[in-house]
C-alpha positions as CSV (number, residue, x, y, z in Angstrom):
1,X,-30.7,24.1,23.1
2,X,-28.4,24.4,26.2
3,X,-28.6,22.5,29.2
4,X,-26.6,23.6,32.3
5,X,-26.6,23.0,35.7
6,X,-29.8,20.6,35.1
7,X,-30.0,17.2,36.6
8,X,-31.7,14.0,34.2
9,X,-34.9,15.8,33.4
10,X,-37.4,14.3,30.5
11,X,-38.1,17.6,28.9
12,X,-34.2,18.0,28.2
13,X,-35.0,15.1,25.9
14,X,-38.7,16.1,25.2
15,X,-37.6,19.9,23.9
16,X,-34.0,18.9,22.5
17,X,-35.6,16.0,20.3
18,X,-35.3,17.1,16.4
19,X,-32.8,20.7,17.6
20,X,-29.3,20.8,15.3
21,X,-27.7,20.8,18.8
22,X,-28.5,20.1,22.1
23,X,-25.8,21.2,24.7
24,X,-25.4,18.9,27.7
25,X,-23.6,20.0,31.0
26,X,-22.2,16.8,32.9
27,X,-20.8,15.7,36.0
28,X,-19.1,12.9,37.6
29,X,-17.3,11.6,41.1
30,X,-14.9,9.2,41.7
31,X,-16.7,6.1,43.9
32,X,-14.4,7.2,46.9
33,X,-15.3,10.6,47.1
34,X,-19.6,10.0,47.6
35,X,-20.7,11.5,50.4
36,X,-24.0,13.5,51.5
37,X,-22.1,17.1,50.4
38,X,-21.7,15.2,46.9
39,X,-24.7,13.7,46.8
40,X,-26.2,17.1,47.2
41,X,-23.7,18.6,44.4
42,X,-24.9,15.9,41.8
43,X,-28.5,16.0,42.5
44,X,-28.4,19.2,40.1
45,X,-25.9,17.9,37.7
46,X,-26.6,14.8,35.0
47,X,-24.6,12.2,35.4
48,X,-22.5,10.3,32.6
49,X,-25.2,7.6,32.4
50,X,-28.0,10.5,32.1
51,X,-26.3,12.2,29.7
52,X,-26.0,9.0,27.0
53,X,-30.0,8.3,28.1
54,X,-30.4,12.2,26.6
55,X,-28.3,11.8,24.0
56,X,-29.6,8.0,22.8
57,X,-33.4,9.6,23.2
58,X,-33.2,12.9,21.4
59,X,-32.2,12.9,17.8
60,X,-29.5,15.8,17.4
61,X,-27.0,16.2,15.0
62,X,-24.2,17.4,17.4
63,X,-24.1,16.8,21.1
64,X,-21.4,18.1,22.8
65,X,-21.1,18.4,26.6
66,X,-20.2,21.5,28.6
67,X,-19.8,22.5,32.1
68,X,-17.6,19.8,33.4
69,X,-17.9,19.0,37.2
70,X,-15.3,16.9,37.7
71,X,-15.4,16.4,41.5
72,X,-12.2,15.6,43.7
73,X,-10.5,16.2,46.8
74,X,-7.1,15.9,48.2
75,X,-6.0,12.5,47.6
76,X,-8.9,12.0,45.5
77,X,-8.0,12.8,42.2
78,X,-11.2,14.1,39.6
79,X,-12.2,11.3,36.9
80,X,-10.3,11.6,33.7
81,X,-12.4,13.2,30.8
82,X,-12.1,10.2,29.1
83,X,-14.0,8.2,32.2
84,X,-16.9,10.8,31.3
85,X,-18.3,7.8,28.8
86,X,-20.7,5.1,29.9
């Protein structure tokens, strides 16, 4: 099952339960960088937290993530990949 461009949605978990792999897109933004135009960008992404709730829920047997949004601006650098986990 793939997931993309999907915010924290129950049937992600609901349908992805018991699949050999459930593909999760995620995003993230530094604290400094929240706005209203980001706000608006993440309401159709899954956040880090969202994406261990989907993860934890479902049982899959590989879970990788795909579609990075890694927000930033100048002077604002993205989060690290490694800041991706909760």
């Amino acid at each position: 099952m793939i997931s993309n461009d999907t915010r924290f949605n129950e049937n992600v978990i609901r349908f992805g339960t018991g699949t050999g792999l459930l593909i999760q897109e995620v995003a993230a933004v530094p604290e400094l960088l929240k706005d209203k135009q980001v706000e608006r960008v993440m309401a159709h992404h899954t956040s880090p937290q969202g994406v261990g709730t989907v993860f934890s829920r479902a049982t899959l047997r590989l879970a990788p993530c795909t579609h990075l949004v890694l927000l930033r601006r100048p002077g604002i650098k993205a989060l690290a990949i490694g800041e991706l986990i909760p």
